[in-house]
C-alpha positions as CSV (number, residue, x, y, z in Angstrom):
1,X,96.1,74.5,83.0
2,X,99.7,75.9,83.0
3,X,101.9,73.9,80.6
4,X,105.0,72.8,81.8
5,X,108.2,75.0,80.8
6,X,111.1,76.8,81.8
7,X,110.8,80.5,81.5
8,X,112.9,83.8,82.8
9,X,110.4,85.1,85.6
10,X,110.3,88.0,88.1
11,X,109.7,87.1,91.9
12,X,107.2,89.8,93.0
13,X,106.5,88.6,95.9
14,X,107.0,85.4,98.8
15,X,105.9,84.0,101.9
16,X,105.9,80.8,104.2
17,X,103.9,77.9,103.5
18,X,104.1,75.7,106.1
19,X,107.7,74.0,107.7
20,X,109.6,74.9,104.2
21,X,108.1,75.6,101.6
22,X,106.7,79.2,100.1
23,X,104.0,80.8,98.4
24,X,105.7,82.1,95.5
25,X,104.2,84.7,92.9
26,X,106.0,85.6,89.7
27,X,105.7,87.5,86.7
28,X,106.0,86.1,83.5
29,X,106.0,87.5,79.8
30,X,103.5,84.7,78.4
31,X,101.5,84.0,81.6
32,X,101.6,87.0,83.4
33,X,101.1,86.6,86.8
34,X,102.0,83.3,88.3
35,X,100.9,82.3,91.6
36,X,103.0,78.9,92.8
37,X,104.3,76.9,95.8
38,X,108.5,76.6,95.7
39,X,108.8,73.2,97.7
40,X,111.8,74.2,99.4
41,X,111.3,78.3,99.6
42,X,111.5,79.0,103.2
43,X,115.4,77.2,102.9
44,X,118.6,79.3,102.8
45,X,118.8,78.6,99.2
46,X,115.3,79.5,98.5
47,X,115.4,82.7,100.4
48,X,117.9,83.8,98.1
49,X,116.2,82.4,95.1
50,X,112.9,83.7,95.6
51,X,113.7,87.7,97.0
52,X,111.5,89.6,95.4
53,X,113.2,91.5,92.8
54,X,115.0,88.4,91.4
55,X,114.9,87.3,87.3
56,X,114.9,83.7,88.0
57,X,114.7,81.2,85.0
58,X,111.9,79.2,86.5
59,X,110.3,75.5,86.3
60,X,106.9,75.5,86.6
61,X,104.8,72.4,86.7
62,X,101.2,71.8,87.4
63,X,100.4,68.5,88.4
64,X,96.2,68.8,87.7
65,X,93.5,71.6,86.9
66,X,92.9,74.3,89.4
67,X,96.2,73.6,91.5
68,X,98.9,75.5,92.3
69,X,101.9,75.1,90.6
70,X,105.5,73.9,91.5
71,X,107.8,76.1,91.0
72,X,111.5,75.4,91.3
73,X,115.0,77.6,89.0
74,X,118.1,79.6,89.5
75,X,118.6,82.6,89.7
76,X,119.9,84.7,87.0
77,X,119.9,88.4,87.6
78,X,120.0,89.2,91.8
79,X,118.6,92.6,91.5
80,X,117.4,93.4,95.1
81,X,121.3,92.0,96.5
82,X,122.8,95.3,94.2
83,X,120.5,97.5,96.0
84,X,121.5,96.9,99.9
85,X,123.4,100.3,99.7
86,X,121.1,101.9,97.8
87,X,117.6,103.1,99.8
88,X,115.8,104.9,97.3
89,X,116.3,102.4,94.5
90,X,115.5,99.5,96.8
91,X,112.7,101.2,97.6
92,X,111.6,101.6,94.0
93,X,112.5,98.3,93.5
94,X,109.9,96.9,96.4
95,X,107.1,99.5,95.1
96,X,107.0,97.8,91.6
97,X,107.2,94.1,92.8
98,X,104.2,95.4,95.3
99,X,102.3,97.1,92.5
100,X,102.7,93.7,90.0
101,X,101.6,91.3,92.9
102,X,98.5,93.3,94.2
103,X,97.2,94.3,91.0
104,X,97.8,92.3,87.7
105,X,95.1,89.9,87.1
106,X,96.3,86.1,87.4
107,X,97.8,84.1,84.1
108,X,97.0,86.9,81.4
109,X,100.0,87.8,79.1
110,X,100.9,91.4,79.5
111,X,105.2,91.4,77.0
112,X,105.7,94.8,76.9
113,X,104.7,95.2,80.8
114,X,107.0,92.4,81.4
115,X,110.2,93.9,79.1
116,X,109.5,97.5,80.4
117,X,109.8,95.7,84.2
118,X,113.2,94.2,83.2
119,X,114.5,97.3,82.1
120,X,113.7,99.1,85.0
121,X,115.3,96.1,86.9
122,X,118.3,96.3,84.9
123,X,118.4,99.8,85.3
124,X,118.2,99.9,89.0
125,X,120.7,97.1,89.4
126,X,123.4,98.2,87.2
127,X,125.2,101.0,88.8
128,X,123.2,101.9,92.4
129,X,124.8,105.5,92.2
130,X,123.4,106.2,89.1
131,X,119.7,104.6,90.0
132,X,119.7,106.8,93.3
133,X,120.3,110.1,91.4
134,X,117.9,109.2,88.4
135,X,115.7,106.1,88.8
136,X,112.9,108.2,89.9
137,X,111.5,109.1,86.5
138,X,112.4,105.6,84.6
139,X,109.6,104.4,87.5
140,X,106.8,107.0,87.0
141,X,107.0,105.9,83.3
142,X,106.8,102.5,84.8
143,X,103.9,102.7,86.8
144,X,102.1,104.9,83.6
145,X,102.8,101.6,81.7
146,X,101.2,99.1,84.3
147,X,98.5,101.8,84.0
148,X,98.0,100.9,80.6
149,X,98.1,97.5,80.9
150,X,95.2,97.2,83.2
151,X,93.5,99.6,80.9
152,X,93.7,103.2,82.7
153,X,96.6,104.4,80.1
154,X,96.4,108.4,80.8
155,X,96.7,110.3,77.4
156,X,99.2,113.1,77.7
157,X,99.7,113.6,73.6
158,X,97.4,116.2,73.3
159,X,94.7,118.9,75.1
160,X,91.3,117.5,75.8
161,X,89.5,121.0,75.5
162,X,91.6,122.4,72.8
163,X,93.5,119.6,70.6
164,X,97.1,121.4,71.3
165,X,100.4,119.1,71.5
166,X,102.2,122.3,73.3
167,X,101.7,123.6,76.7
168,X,100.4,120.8,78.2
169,X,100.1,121.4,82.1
170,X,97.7,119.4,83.5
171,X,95.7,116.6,83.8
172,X,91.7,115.9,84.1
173,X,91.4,114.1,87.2
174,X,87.8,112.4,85.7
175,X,89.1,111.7,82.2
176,X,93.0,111.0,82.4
177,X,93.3,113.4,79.4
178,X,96.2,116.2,78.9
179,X,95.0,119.9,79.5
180,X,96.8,122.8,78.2
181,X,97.8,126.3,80.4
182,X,94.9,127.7,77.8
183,X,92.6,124.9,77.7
184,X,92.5,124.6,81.7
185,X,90.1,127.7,81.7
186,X,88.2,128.0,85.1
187,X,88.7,124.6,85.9
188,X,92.7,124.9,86.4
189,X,92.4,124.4,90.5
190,X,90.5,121.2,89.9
191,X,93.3,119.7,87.7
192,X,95.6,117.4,88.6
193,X,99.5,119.1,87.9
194,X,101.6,117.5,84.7
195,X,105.3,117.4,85.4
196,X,106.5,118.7,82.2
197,X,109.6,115.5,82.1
198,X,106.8,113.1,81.6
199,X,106.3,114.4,77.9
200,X,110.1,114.0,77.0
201,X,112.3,110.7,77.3
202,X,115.3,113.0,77.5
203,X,114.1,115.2,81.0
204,X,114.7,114.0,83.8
205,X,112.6,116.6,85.8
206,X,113.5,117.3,89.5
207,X,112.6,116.6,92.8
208,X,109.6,118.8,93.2
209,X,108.6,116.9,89.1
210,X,108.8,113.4,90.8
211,X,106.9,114.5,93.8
212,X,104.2,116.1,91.1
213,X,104.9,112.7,88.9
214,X,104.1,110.0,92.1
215,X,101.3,112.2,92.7
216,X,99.3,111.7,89.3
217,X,100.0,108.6,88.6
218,X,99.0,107.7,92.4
219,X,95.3,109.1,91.8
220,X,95.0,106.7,88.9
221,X,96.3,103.6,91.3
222,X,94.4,104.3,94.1
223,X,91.0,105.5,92.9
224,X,91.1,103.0,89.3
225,X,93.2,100.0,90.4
226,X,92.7,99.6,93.7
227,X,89.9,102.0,95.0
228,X,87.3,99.8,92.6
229,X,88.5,96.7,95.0
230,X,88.0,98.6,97.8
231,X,91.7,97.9,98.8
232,X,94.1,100.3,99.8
233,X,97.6,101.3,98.0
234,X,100.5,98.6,98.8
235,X,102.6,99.7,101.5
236,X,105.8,99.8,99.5
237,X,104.2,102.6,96.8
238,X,102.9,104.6,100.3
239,X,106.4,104.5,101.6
240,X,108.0,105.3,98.4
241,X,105.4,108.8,98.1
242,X,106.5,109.9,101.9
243,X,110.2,109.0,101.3
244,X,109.6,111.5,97.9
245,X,107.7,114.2,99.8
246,X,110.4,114.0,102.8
247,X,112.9,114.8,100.2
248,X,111.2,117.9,98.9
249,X,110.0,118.9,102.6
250,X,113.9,119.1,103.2
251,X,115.3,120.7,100.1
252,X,113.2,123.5,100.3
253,X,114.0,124.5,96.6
254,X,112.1,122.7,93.5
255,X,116.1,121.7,91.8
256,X,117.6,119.9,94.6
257,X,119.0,116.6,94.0
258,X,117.6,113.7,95.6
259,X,119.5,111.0,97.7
């Protein structure tokens, strides 16, 4: 049974429940993911409380075992509202709270998921400009985190077939393992491409990396997290992919800046 408290909480997703209230689902550092009703969700107020996106300093009470519980709070960081001008970053924005709500398990703990979801919130939120031009990457880390935390971390610190930190270039599609430009051997068309920014914090990468980025860590989602459910990947992370491919469609040239 959920105890009764008050704890900040990330709307992932909501949706009607009858005249006016809504099906609310948050994320939460000590419960995880929280699936509640929000009496009054479907009210002016409550449309803007519970937007997906939203750190809310929630209520949650759970009145006996097995129901769903009440959720009520205020809002305290309005993330998607920063975003209105800002398309790619709203769309990163939609693509995690799409990946949370269709894939965490229900009421298991998961902090550093949880603080590494703030700080991409934060991130995204605090100057749209800035998130547009480089909140790419700080989400491919992101979604190799949520990887982790449902237990398909890929391990880029070394070679698989060689034990080599350096020249790391790919990725075994069947283990989730680094393999180096001399490790790949004759099995470098059946690797999966590693975009060299996601093995330093201080690159960036460019367009043509974060196409090459979505890609990898899209295998992972679709055939680990959701392929084993037989479900296919949210709409929000599809639209997020095409939007990225679009961009390098129309550049033409791997170090064009994305908008």
């Amino acid at each position: 049974m959920l105890p009764e408290r008050e704890a900040p909480a990330l709307v992932v997703s909501a949706s009607p429940l009858g005249e006016v209230a809504a099906r609310v689902h948050v994320l939460t550092e000590a419960q995880g993911l929280v699936r509640g009703v929000a009496p009054a969700g479907t009210s002016r107020a409550g449309r803007a409380l519970w937007q997906p996106g939203n750190v809310v300093k929630t209520d949650m009470r759970q009145r006996g075992e097995g129901s769903m519980p009440s959720l009520s709070g205020e809002v305290l960081y309005a993330c998607a509202a920063r975003l209105l001008e800002a398309p790619l970053a709203l769309a990163l924005l939609q693509s995690a709270c799409a990946l949370l709500d269709t894939s965490l398990p229900e009421r298991e703990a998961c902090p550093f998921l949880f603080g590494e979801t703030l700080r991409l919130l934060t991130f995204l939120g605090y100057d749209a400009d800035v998130a547009e031009r480089t909140g790419v990457p700080l989400y491919i880390r992101w979604e190799q985190v949520l990887l982790q935390t449902l237990g398909f971390g890929l391990d880029l610190s070394r070679c698989a077939a060689t034990g080599a930190q350096t020249g790391l270039a790919y990725v075994s599609p069947r283990t989730g393992r680094a393999v180096s430009q001399d490790g790949a051997g004759p099995w470098r068309d059946r690797l999966l491409p590693l975009p060299a920014f996601l093995l330093s914090e201080q690159d960036d990468g460019c367009l043509s990396d974060w196409h090459a980025g979505l890609g990898l860590n899209g295998y992972f989602l679709e055939r680990d997290v959701y392929g084993q459910r037989h479900r296919p990947m949210p709409a929000a992370r599809q639209r997020l992919a095409a939007r990225i491919a679009a961009q390098v469609e129309r550049a033409g040239t791997e170090d064009a800046p994305a908008r």
